[in-house]
C-alpha positions as CSV (number, residue, x, y, z in Angstrom):
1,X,0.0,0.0,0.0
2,X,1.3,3.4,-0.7
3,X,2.3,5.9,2.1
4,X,0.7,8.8,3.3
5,X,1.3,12.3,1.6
6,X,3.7,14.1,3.8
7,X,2.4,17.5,5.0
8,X,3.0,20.6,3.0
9,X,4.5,23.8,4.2
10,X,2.2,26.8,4.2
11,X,3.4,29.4,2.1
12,X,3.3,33.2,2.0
13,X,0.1,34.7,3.2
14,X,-0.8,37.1,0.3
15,X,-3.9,38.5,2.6
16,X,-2.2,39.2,6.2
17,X,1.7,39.6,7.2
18,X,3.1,37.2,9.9
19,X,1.7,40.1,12.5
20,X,-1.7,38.9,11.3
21,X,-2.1,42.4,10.2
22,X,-4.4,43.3,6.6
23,X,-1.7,44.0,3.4
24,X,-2.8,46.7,1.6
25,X,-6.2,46.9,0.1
26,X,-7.1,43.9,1.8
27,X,-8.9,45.3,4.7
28,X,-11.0,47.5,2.7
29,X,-12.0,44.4,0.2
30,X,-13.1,42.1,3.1
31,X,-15.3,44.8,4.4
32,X,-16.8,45.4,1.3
33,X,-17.5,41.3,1.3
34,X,-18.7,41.2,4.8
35,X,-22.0,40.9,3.9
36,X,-22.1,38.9,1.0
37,X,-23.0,35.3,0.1
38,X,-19.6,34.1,-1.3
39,X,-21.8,31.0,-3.0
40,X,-23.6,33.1,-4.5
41,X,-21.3,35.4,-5.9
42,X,-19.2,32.4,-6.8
43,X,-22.4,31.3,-8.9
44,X,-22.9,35.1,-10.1
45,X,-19.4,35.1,-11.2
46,X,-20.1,31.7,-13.5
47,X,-22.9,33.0,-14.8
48,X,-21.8,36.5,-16.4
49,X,-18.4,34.5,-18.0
50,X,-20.8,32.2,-19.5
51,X,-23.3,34.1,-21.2
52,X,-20.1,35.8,-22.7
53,X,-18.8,32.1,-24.0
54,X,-15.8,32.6,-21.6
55,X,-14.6,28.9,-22.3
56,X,-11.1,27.2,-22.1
57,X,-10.6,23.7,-23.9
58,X,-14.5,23.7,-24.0
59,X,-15.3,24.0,-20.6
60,X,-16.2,26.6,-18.7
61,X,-13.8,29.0,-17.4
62,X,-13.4,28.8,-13.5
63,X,-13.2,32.2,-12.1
64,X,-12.7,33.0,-8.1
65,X,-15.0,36.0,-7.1
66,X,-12.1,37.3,-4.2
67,X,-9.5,39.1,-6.4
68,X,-5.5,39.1,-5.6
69,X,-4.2,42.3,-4.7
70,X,-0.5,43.6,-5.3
71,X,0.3,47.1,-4.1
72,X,1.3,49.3,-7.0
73,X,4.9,49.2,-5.5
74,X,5.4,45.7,-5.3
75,X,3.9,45.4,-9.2
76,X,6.0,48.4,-10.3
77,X,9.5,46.6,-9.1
78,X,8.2,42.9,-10.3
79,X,7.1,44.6,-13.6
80,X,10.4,46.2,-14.0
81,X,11.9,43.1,-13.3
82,X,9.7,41.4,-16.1
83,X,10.6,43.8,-18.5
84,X,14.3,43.3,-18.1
85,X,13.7,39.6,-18.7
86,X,11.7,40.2,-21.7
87,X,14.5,42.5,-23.3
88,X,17.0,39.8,-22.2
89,X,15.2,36.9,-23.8
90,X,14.7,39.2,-27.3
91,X,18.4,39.4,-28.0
92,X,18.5,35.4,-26.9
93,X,16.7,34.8,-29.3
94,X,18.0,37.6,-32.0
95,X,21.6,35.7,-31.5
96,X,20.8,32.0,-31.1
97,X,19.2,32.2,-35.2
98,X,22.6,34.9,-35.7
99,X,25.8,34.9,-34.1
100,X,25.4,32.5,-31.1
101,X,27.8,35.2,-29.4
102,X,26.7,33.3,-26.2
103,X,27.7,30.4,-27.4
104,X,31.1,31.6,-28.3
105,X,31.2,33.7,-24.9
106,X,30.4,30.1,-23.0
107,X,27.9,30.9,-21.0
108,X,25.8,28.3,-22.7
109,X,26.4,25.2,-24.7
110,X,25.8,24.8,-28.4
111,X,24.6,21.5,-27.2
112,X,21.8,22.9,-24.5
113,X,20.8,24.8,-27.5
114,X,20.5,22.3,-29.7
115,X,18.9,19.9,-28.2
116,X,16.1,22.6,-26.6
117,X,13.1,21.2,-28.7
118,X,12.3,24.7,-30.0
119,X,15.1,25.2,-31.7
120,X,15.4,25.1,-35.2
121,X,19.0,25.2,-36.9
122,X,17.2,25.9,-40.5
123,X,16.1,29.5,-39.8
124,X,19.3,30.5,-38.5
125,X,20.3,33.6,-40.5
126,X,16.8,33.9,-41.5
127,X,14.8,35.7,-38.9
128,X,13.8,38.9,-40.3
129,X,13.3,42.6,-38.7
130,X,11.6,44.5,-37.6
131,X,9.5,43.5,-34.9
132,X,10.6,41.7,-32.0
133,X,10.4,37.9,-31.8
134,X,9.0,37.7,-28.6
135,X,6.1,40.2,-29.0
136,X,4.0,38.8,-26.6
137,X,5.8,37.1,-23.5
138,X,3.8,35.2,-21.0
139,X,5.8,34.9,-17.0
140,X,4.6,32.3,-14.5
141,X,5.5,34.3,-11.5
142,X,5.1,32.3,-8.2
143,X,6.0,33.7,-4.5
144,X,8.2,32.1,-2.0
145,X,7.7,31.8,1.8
146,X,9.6,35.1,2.2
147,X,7.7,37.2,-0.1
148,X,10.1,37.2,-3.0
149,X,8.6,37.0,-7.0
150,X,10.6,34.4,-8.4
151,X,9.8,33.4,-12.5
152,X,9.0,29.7,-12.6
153,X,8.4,29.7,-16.4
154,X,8.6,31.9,-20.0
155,X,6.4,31.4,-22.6
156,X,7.4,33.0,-25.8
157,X,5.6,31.1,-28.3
158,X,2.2,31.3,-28.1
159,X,1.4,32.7,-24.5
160,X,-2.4,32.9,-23.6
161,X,-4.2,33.9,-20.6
162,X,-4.6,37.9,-21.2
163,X,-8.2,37.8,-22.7
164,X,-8.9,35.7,-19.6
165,X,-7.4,38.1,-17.6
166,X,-10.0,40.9,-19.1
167,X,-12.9,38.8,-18.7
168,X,-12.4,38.0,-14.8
169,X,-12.3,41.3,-14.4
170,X,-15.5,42.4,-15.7
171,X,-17.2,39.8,-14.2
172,X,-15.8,41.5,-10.8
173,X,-16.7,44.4,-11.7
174,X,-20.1,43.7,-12.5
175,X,-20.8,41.3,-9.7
176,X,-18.7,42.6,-6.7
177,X,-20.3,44.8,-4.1
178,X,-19.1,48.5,-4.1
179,X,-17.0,49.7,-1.3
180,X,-13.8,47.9,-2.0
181,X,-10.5,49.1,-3.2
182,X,-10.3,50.1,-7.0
183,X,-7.6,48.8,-9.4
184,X,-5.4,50.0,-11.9
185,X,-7.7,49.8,-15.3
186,X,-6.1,46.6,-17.7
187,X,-8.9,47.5,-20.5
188,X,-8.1,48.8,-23.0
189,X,-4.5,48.6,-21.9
190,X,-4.3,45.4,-22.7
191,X,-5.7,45.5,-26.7
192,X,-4.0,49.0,-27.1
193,X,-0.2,47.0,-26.2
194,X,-1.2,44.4,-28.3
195,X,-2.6,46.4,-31.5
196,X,1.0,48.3,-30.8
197,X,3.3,45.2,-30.8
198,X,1.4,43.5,-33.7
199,X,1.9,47.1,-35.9
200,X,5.9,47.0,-34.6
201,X,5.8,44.1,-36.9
202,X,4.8,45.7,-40.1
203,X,7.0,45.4,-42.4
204,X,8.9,47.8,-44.3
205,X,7.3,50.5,-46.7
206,X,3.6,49.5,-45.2
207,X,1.7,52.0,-43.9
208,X,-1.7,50.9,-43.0
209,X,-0.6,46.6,-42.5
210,X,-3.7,44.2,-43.0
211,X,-3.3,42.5,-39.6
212,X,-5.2,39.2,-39.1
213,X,-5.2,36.6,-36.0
214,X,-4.2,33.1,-37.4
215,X,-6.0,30.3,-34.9
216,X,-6.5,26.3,-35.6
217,X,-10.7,27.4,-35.0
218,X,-12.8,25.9,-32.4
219,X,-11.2,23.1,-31.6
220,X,-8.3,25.3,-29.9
221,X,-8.0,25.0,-26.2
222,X,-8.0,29.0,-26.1
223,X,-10.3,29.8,-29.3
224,X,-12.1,32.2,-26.7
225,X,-8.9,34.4,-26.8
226,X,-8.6,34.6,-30.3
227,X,-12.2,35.1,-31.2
228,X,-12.4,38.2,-28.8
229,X,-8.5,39.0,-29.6
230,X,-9.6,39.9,-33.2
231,X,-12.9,40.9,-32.5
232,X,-11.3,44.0,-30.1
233,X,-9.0,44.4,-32.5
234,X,-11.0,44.6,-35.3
235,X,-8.7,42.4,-37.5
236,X,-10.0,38.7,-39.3
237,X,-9.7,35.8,-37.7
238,X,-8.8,33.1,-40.0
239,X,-7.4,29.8,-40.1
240,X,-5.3,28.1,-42.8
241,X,-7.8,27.2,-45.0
242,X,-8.6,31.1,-45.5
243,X,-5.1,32.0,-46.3
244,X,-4.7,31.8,-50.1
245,X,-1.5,31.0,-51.3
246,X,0.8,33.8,-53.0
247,X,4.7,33.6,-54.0
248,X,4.6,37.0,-52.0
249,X,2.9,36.3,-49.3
250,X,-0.3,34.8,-48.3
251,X,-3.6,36.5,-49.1
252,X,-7.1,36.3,-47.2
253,X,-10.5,37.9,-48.6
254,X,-11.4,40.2,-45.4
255,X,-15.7,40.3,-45.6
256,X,-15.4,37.8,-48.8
257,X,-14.1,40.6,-50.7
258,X,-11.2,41.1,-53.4
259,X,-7.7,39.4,-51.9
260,X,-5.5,41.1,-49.8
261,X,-2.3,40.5,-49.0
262,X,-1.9,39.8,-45.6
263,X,0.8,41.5,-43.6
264,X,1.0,41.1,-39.8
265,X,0.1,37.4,-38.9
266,X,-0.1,37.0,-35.2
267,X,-0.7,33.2,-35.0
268,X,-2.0,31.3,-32.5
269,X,-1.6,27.6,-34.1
270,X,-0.7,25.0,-31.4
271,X,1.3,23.9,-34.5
272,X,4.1,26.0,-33.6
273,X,7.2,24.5,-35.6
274,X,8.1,26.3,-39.2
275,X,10.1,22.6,-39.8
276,X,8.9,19.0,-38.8
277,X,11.6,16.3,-37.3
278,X,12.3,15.5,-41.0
279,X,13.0,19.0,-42.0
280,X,10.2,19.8,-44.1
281,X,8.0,22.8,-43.8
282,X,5.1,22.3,-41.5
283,X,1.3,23.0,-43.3
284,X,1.7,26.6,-41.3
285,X,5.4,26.7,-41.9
286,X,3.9,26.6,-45.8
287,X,2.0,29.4,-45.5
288,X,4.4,31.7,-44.0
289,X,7.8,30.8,-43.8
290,X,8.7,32.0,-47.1
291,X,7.1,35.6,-47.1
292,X,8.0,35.8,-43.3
293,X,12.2,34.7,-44.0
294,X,11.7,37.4,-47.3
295,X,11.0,40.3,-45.1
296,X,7.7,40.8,-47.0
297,X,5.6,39.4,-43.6
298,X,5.5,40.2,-40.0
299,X,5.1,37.4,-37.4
300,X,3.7,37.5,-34.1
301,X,5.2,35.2,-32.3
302,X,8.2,34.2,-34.2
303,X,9.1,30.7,-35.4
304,X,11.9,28.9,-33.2
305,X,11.1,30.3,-30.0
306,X,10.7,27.5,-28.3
307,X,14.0,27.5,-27.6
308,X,13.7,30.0,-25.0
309,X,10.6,28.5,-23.5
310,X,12.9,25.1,-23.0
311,X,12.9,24.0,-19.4
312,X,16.9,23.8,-19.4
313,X,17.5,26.9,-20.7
314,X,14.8,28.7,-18.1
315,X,18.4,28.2,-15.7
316,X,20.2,30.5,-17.7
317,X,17.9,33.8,-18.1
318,X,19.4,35.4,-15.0
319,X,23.1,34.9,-16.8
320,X,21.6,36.1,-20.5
321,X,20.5,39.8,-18.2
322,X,23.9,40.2,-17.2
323,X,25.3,39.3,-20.6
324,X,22.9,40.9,-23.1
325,X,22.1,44.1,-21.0
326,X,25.0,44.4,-18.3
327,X,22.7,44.3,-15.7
328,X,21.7,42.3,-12.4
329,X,18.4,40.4,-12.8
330,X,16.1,42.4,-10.7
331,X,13.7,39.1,-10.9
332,X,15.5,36.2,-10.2
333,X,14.2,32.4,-11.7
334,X,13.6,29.4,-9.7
335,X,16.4,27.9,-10.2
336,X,16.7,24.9,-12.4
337,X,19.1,22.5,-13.6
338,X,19.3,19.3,-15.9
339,X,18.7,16.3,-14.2
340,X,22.0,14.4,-15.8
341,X,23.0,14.2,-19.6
342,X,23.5,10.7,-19.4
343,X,22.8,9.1,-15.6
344,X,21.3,10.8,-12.8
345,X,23.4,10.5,-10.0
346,X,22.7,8.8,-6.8
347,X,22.1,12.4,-4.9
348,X,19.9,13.5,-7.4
349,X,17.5,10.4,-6.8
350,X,17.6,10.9,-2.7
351,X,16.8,14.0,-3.1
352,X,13.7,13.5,-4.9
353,X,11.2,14.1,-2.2
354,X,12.8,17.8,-2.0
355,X,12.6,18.5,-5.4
356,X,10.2,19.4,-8.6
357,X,10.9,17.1,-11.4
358,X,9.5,17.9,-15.0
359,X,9.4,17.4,-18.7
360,X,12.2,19.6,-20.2
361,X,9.4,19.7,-23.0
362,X,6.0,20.3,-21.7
363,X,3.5,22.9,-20.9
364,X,0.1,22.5,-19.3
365,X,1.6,20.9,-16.0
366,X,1.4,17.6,-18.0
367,X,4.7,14.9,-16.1
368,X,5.4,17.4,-13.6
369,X,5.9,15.4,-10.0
370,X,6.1,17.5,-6.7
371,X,8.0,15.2,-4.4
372,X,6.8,16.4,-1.3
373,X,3.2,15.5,-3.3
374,X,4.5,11.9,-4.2
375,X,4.1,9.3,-2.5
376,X,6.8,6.4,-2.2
377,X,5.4,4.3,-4.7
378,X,5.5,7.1,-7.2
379,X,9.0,8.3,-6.1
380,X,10.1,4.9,-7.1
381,X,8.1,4.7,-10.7
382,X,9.8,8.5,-11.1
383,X,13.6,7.3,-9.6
384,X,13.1,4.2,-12.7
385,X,12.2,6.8,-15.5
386,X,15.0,9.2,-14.3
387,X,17.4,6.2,-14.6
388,X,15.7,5.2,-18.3
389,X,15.5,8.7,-19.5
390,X,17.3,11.4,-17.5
391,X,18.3,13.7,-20.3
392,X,14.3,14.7,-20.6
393,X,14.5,16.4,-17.3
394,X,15.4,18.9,-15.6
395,X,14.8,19.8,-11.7
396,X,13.8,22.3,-9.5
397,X,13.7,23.1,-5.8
398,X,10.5,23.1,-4.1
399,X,8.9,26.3,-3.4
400,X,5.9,26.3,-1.8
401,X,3.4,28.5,-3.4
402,X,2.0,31.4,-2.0
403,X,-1.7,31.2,-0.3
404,X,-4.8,33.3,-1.2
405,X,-8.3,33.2,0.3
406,X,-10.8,31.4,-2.2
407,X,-14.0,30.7,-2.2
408,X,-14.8,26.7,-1.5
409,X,-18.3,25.9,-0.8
410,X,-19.3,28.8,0.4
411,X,-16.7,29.6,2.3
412,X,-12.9,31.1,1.9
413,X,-10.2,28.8,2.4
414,X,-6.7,29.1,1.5
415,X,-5.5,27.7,-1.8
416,X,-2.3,28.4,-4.0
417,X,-2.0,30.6,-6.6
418,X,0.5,31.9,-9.6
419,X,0.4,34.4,-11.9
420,X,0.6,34.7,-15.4
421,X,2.6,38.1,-16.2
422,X,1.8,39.2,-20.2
423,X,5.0,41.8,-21.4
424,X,4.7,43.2,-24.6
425,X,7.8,44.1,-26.3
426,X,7.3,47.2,-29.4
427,X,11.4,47.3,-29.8
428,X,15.1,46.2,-28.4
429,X,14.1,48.7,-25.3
430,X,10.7,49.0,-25.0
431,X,8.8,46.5,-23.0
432,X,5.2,47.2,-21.5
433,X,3.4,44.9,-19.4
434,X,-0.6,44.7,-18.4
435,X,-0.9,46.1,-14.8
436,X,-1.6,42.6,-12.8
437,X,-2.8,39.5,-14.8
438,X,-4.3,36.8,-14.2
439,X,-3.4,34.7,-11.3
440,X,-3.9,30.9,-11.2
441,X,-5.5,28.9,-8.4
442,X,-5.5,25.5,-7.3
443,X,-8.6,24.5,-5.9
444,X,-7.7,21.2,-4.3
445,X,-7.0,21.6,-0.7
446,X,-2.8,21.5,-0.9
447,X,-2.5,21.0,-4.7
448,X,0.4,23.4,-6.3
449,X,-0.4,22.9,-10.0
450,X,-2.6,25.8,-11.0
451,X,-2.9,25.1,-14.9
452,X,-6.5,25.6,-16.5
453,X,-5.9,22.3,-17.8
454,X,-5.0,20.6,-14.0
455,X,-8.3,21.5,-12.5
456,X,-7.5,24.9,-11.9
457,X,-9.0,28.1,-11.7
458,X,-8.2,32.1,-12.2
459,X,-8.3,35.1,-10.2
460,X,-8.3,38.6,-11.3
461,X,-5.3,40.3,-10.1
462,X,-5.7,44.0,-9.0
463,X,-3.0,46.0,-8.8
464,X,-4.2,49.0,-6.3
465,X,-1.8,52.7,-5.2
């Protein structure tokens, strides 16, 4: 029979200090909530996302009626932080398809980079200016016991979450009792850095760019975003089948009208790859690769970044800060290292129970094990796949995720929570990021993985002073 679940530590209270006294804004919010029936404005919440089709994956979009609250200092210094990151991880990416100066420099290998899933040896040389490659840059941001914002994950491919983030927050703003404290405002923020990143990518000698939102349709986990991403920015949404092919590009027929050629692409495929693992041009890759490569297309997010969004490479952001912009990282990552090349070593599998194991390629929380989760039946099962396959690892200290009052039948409990950072870069320097985001709860009593697509849930994240 397996063993019990050892207990888990607590975590940083994101509602009280250690005096028990209210952080700010907090105070003010539970008054205002004092009288309220936290069912039924849990139900109330439901209901407004969907008669508004708020959906992820098909399913409704769980949204937590108590928002998060970050004090505008605290979000101006982790924002700054973010921002540096960002700017770091463009000129990553800007040298591992050019010079790999870092490579040559040794801060990381040409074989970390190559075998990061995301990277793709045939566009080196090939990615084209202007715009930046990581136009849209999605931070897991988790809090440890201290206090301290640490970055668990970057997403540079095809980062969702923001739309989300804008529909939470109407729904708390429709359903929320007055009285409370009032945030910074994210809409329109949020389409107005968008429209502005996706226009950084026009190419040159366009003036007014045909922009249009490139999904997979319905059957994409986050067809919500892209819907209402191109309905708010008043662009088409197509898919592949309305691109029409062109040796200079691809064209679409905005309305059903004449073609146009199409300019700005901001896709949102799951397909992400512009080369299969034979080398040959995905169907998307088809569409755009060759305008994109030609200068005569602008691409939102680019191909290849996957390479930053590799779990082994997440280790070395702090080091590309200090040797792309000379600076200190003012956000620091979790920090994360492969689990062996070849065999773990016998350390590495006694210290399992202390650690976070996961896929170096993976997203959605799919294979990631907690060992102070685990029980000793699957610490073994984990110690044998180590041993078989230890290269397609990499590991991570434990850190116990910060605590936020949620609403569980009917009442607030505590429950852990993340939060999903969106930085939009418009050139080498300028980097802009939504004021909060959309933090990520885990419902479960305990549980630490927050993904949509682990059972979780979001909260709206205000960012108050």
């Amino acid at each position: 029979m397996a063993s019990e679940r050892p207990p888990i530590a607590s975590g940083f209270r994101e509602d009280r200090d250690d005096t028990g006294a209210w952080r700010p804004g907090y105070a003010e919010l539970f008054e205002s909530l004092a009288e309220a029936d936290l069912s039924s404005l849990r139900h109330a919440v439901a209901d407004h996302l969907k008669h508004r089709g708020v959906s992820f994956g098909g399913s409704p979009f769980v949204v937590d009626p108590v928002p998060r609250l970050l004090s505008g200092v605290e979000w101006d210094a982790l924002a700054g932080g973010l921002a540096q990151r960002a700017r770091a991880l463009g000129r990553f990416l800007d040298d591992v398809y050019g010079e790999q100066e870092i490579v040559r420099a040794g801060v990381v290998s040409a074989e970390t980079i190559g075998a990061a899933e995301g990277f793709d040896p045939r566009l080196r040389g090939r990615v084209p200016r202007p715009g930046a490659p990581a136009a849209i840059a999605g931070f897991d941001v988790v809090r440890d016991p201290g206090g301290e914002f640490l970055v668990l994950e970057d997403n540079l491919r095809t980062p969702s979450g923001y739309t989300y983030a804008l529909a939470a927050r109407e729904a708390l703003i429709d359903v929320l009792p007055t009285g409370g404290p009032r945030p910074r405002a994210i809409d329109p923020v949020s389409y107005e850095l968008l429209h502005r990143a996706l226009r950084a990518a026009t190419p040159p000698g366009v003036e007014e760019p045909l922009i249009v939102v490139l999904s997979d349709g319905p059957d994409n986990v986050a067809y919500f975003e892209h819907r209402l991403a191109a309905e708010r920015l008043g662009v088409p949404l197509v898919t592949l089948a309305d691109l029409v092919a062109d040796r200079d590009g691809p064209l679409v027929r905005p309305d059903g009208g004449e073609p146009r050629r199409v300019d700005v692409v901001y896709r949102r495929t799951d397909e992400d790859r512009a080369h299969d693992e034979h080398g040959r041009l995905t169907a998307v890759g088809q569409a755009l690769v060759p305008a994109w490569t030609a200068g005569r297309l602008g691409l939102v997010n680019a191909f290849g970044n996957g390479v930053a969004d590799d779990k082994l490479m997440h280790g070395h952001v702090e080091d590309f800060v200090r040797f792309y912009l000379g600076e200190e990282p003012a956000v620091r990552s979790v920090p994360t290292e492969s689990v062996a090349p070849e065999r773990p070593a016998p350390e590495m599998i006694g210290r399992l129970r202390e650690r976070v194991i996961k896929p170096r390629h993976g997203h959605g929380g799919k294979g990631v094990v907690i060992g102070a989760h685990a029980d000793e039946d699957e610490l073994a099962e984990l110690a044998q796949e180590l041993e078989r396959n230890p290269g397609r690892y990499v590991s991570q200290p434990t850190v116990t995720l910060s605590r936020h009052p949620t609403v569980i039948d009917g009442r607030l409990e505590p429950r852990h929570v993340d939060l999903r950072a969106f930085a939009f870069t418009f050139s080498d320097e300028r980097v802009e990021l939504i004021p909060g985001g959309l933090s990520r709860v885990a419902l479960e009593a305990g549980a630490m993985v927050v993904n949509s697509s682990q059972q979780g849930g979001g909260k709206d994240t205000w960012v108050i002073g």
